[in-house]
C-alpha positions as semicolon CSV with decimal commas, in nm:
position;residue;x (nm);y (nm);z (nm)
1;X;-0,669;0,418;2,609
2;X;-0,720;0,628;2,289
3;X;-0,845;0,340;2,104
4;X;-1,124;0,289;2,274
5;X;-1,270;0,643;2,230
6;X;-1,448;0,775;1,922
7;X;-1,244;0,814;1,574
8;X;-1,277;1,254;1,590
9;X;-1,096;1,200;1,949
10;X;-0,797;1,034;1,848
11;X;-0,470;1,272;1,842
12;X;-0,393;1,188;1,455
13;X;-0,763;1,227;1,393
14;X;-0,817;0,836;1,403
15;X;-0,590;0,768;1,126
16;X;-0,405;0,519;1,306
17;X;-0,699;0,347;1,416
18;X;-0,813;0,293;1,069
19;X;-0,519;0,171;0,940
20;X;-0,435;-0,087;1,229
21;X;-0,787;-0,222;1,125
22;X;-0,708;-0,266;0,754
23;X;-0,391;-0,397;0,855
24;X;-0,557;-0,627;1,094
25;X;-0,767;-0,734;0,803
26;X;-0,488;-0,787;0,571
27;X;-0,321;-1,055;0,770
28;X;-0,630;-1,198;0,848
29;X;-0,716;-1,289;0,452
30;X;-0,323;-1,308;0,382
31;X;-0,301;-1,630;0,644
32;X;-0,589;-1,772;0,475
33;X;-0,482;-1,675;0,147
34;X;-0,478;-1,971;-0,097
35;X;-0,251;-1,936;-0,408
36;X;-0,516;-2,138;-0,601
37;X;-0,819;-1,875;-0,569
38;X;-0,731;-1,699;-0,873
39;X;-0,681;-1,297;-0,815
40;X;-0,731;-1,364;-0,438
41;X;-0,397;-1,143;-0,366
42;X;-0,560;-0,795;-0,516
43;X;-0,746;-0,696;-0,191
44;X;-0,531;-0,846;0,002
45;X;-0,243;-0,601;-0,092
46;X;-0,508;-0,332;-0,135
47;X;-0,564;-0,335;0,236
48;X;-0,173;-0,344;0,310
49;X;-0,138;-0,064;0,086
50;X;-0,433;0,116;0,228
51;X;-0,303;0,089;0,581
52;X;0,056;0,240;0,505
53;X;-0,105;0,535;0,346
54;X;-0,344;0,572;0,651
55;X;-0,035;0,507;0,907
56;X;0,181;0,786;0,701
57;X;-0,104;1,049;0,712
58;X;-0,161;0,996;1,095
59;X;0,209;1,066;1,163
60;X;0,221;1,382;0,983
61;X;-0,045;1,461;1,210
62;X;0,093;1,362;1,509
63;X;0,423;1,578;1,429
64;X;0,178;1,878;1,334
65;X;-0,014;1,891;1,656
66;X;0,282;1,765;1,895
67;X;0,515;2,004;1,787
68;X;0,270;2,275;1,719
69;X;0,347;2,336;1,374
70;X;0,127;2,509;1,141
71;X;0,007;2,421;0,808
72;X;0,145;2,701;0,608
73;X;-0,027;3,000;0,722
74;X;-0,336;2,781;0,909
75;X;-0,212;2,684;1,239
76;X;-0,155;2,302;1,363
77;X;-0,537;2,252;1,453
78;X;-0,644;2,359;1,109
79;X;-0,737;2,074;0,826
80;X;-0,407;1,879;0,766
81;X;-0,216;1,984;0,472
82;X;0,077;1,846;0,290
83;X;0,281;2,026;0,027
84;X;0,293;1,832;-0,330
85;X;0,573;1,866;-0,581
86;X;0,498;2,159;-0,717
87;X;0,474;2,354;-0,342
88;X;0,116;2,425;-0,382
89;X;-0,066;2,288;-0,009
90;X;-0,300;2,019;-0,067
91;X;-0,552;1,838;0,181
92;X;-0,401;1,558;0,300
93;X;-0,763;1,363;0,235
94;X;-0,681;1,389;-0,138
95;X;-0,283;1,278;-0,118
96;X;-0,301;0,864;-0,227
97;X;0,117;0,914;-0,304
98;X;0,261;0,690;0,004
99;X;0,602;0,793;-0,135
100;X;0,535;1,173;-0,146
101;X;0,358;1,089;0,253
102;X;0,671;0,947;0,339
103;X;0,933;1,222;0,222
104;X;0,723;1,494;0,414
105;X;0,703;1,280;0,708
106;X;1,088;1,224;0,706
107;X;1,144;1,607;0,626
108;X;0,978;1,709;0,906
109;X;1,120;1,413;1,171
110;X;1,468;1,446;1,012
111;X;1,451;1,120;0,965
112;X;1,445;0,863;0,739
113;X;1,332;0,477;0,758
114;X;1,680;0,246;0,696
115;X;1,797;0,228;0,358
116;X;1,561;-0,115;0,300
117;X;1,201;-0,032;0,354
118;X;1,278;0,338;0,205
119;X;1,357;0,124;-0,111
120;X;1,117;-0,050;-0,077
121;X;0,820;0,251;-0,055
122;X;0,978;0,369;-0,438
123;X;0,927;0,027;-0,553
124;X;0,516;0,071;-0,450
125;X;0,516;0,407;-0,575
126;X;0,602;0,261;-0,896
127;X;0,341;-0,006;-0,876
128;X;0,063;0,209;-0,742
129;X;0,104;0,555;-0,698
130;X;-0,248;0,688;-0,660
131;X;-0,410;0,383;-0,464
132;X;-0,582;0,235;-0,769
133;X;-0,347;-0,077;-0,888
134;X;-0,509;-0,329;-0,695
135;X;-0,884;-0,168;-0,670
136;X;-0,932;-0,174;-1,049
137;X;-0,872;-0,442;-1,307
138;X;-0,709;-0,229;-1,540
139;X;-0,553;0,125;-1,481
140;X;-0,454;0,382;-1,768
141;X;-0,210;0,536;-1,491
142;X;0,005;0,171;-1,439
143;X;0,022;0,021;-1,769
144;X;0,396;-0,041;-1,689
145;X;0,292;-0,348;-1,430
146;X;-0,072;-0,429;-1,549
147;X;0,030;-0,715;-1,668
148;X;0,181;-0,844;-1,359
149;X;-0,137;-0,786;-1,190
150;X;-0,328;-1,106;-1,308
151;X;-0,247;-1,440;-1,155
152;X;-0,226;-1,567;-1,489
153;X;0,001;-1,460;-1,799
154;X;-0,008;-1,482;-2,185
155;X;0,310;-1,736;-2,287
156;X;0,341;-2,025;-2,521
157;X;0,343;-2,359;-2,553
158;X;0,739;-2,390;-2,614
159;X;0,769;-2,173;-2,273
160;X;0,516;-2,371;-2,046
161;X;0,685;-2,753;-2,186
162;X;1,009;-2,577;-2,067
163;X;0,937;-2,425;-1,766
164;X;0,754;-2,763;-1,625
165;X;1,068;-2,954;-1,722
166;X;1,270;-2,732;-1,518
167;X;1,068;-2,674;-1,219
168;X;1,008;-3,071;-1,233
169;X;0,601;-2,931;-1,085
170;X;0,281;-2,953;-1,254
171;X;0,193;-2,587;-1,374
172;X;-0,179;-2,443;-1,427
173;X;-0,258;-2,346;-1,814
174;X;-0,565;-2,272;-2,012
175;X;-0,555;-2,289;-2,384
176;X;-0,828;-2,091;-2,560
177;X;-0,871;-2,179;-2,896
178;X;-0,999;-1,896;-3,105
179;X;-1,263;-1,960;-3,372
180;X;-1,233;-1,823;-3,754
181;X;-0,865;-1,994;-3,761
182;X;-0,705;-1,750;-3,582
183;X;-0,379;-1,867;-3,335
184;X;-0,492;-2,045;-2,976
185;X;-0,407;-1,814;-2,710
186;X;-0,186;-1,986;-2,421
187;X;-0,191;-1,881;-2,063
188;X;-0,040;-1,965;-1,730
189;X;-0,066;-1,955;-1,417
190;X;0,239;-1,701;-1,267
191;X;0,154;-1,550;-0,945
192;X;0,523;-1,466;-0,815
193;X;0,515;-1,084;-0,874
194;X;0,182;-1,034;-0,668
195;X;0,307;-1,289;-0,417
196;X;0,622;-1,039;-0,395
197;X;0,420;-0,758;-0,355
198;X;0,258;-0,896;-0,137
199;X;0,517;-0,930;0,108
200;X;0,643;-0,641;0,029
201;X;0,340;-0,481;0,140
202;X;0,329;-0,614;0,443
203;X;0,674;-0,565;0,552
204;X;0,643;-0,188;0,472
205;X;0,297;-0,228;0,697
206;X;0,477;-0,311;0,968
207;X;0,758;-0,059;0,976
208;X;0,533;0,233;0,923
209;X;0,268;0,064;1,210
210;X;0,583;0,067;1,429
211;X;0,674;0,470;1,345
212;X;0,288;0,570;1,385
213;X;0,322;0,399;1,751
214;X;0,624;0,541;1,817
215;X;0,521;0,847;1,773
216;X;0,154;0,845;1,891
217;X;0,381;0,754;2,237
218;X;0,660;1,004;2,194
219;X;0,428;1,361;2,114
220;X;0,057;1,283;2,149
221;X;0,061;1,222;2,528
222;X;-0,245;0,994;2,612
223;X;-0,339;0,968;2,260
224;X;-0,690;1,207;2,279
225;X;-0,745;1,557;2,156
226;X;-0,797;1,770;2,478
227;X;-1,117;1,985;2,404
């Protein structure tokens, strides 16, 4: 079994290997995950989002050295390359765009994920395009969702009396009080776009998981570079 031998063995250069162990990880801390632990959710979806990069990048490479087909002008055994949007080759170690990962992938299968998860990838790509959204606590790149990042919000009082009347449930807020009379600042405690994410990370996880193993079976034989 591939797994079991060293990383610089594997057929997809032990891509795979590394993702199934952040994956691994992710669902570990996701089924202990409690709501209450306040930003608890960031490297929880960084690992997700880590491992569908990682499974992406060891398909390509599985489809490179299965099918024998050459990086540009290098040949399949060569350092794996991807082409960005402008055409120009780049090393696949410095591509962090799991949507840009994916279209290759599905250019050179064919192929395309159902209409759902491929959705689904855009909607990360918007989020976190460069693998920095959940490692950082603020990101120039993102501003569009930094907001929704944090477990807790900016909002007012007239919004948090409102919103406890209609959900009928106790709701987490901390009123700071700013000193030389200016305005008290309210916030809340609104993790449902992380807790989205979230899932949405791990459902794409698992569809990508299932295409790496697919084709780790399909074109890499028993799974081992043969020296």
């Amino acid at each position: 079994m591939y797994l079991f031998a060293p990383l610089d063995k594997h057929f997809d250069n032990g891509f795979g290997a590394a993702a199934e162990s952040f994956f691994d990880a992710a669902v570990s801390l996701k089924d202990q995950h409690n709501r209450a632990m306040l930003n608890g959710h960031l490297p929880i979806c960084y690992l997700f989002r880590h491992s569908i990069e990682l499974f992406l990048k060891g398909s390509i490479i599985i489809v490179h050295r299965g099918l024998r087909i050459p990086y540009g002008t290098e040949p399949y055994t060569a350092e794996p390359k991807i082409p960005t949007e402008t055409g120009k080759l780049k090393s696949i170690y410095n591509v962090h765009d799991i949507d840009l990962l994916y279209e290759y992938l599905s250019k050179l299968l064919d192929w395309v994920f159902d209409e759902g998860t491929s959705e689904k990838l855009k909607r990360l790509k918007e989020i976190d395009s460069s693998s920095s959204y959940f490692r950082y606590p603020t990101d120039k790149k993102t501003g569009t969702f930094e907001k929704d990042k944090s477990a807790f919000k900016q909002t007012t009082l007239e919004a948090v009396i409102s919103a406890a009347t209609k959900e009928q449930e106790p709701i987490k807020t901390t009123k700071v009080v700013q000193i030389f009379g200016e305005s008290p600042q309210i916030f809340v405690h609104d993790d449902s776009f992380t807790a989205e994410i979230m899932d949405t990370l791990h459902e794409v996880a698992e569809e990508v998981s299932a295409c790496h193993y697919r084709l780790m079976n399909e074109l890499a034989g028993g799974g081992l570079i043969v020296d």
